[in-house]
Backbone as CSV, one residue per row, in Angstrom:
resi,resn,N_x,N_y,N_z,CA_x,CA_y,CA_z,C_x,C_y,C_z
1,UNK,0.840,-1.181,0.000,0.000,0.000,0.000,0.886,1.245,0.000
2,UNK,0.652,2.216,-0.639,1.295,3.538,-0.469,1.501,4.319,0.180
3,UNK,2.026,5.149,0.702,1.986,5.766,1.820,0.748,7.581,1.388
4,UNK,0.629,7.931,2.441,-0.554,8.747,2.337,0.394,9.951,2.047
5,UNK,0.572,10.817,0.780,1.505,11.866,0.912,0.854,12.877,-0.296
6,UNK,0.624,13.915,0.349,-0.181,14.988,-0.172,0.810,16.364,-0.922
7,UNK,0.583,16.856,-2.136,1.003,18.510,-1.864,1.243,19.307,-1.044
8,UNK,2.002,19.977,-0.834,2.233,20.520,0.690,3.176,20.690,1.873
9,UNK,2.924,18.630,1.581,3.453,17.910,2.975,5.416,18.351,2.834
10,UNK,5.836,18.125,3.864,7.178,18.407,4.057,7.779,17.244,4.060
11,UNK,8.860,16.543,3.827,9.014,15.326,3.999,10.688,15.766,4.648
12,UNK,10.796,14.976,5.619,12.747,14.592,6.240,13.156,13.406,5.486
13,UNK,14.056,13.543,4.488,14.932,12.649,3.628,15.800,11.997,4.911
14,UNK,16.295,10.735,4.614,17.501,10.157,5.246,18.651,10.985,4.875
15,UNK,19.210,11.057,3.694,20.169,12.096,3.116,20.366,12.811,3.028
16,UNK,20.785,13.562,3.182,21.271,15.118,3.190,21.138,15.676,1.322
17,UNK,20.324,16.461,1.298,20.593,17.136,0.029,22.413,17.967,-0.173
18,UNK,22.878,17.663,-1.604,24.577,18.484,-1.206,24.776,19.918,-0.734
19,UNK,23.622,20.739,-0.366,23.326,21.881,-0.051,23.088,21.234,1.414
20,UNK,23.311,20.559,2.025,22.970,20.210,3.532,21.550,19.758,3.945
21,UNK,20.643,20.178,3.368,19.422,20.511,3.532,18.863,18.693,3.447
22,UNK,17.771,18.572,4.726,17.057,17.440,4.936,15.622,17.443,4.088
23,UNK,15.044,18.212,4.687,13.767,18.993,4.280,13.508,19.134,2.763
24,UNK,12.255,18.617,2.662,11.708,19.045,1.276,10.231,18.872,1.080
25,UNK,9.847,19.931,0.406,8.325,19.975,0.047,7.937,19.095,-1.115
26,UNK,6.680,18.766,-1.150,6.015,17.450,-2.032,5.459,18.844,-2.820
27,UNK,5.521,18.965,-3.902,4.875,19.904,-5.098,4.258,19.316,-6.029
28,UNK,4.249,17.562,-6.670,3.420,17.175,-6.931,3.248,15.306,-7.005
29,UNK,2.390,15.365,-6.634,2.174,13.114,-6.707,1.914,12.837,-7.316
30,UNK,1.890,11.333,-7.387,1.174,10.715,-8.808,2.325,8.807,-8.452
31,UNK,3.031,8.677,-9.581,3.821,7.733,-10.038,5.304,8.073,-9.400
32,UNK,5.487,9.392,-10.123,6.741,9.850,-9.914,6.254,11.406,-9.257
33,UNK,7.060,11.833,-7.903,7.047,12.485,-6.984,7.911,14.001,-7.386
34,UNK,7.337,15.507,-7.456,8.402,16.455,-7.989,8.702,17.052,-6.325
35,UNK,9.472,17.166,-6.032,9.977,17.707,-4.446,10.973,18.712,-4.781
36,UNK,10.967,19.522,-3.620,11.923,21.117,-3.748,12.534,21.327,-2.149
37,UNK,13.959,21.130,-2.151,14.644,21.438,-0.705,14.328,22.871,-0.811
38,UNK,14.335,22.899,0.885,13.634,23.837,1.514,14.872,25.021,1.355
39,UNK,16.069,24.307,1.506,16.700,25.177,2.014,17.543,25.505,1.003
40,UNK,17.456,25.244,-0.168,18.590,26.336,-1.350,17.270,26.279,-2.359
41,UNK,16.029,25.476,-2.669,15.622,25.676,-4.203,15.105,24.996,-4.980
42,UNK,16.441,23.521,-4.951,16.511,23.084,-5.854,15.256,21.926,-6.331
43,UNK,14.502,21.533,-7.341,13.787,20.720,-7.533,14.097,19.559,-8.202
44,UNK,13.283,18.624,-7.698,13.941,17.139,-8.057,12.918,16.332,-8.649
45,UNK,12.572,15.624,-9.349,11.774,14.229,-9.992,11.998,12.799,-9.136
46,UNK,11.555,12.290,-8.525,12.102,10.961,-8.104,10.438,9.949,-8.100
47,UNK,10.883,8.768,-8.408,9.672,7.848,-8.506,9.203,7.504,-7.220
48,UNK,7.799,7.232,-7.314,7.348,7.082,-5.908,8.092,5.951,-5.161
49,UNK,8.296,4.872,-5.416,9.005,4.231,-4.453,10.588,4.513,-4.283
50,UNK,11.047,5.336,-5.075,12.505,5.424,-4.046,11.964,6.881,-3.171
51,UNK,11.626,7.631,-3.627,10.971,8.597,-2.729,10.663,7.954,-1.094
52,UNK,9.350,7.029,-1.091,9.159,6.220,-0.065,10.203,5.903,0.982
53,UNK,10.836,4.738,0.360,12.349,4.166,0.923,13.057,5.308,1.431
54,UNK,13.508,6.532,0.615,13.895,7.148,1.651,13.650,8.428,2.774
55,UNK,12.271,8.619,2.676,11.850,9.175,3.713,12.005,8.701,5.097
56,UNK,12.109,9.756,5.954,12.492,9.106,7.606,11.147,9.801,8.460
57,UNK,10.075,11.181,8.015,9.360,11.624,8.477,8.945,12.575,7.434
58,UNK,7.564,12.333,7.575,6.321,13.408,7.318,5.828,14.668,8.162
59,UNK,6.302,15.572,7.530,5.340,16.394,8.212,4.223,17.006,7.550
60,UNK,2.786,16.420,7.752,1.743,17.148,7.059,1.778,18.815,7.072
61,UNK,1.289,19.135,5.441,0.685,20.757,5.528,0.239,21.515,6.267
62,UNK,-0.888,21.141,6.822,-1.461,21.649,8.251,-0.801,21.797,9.335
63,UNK,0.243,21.215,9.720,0.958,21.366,10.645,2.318,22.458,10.364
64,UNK,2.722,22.222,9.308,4.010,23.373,8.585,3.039,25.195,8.509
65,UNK,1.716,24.759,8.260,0.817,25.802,7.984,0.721,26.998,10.139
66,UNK,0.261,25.731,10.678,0.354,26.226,12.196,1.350,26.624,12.555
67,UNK,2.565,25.849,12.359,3.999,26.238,12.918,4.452,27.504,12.354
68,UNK,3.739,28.168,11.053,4.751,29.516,10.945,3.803,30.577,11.652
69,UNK,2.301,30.206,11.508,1.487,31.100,12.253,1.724,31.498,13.987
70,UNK,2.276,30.405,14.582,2.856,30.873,15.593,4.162,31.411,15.847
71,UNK,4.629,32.145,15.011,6.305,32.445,14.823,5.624,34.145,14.714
């Protein structure tokens, strides 16, 4: 079964993007997954299951949405 992963959502990679950066936003789903590190830019293509494999944590929209509203 797939995992539940929406537009939005933030995802923590195992790997380090070469810009350092863990973090990356889901911009669009399907088959193959388009994601953008948070922290320089850059956008990436990766198929849904290596995507999967290497995620370590989700953070839903709604919650990235609350966390800046309280800042």
């Amino acid at each position: 079964m797939p995992m539940q992963l929406f537009v939005g959502d933030v995802v923590v990679l195992k790997k380090p993007h070469p810009c350092g950066g863990h973090n990356w936003e889901i911009l669009r789903t399907g088959i193959d997954f388009r994601i953008k590190c948070l922290t320089c830019g850059h956008s990436v293509m990766l198929p849904r299951i290596r995507l999967e494999k290497g995620i370590k944590q989700v953070i839903k929209a709604a919650d990235v949405a609350q966390i800046g509203q309280e800042q």
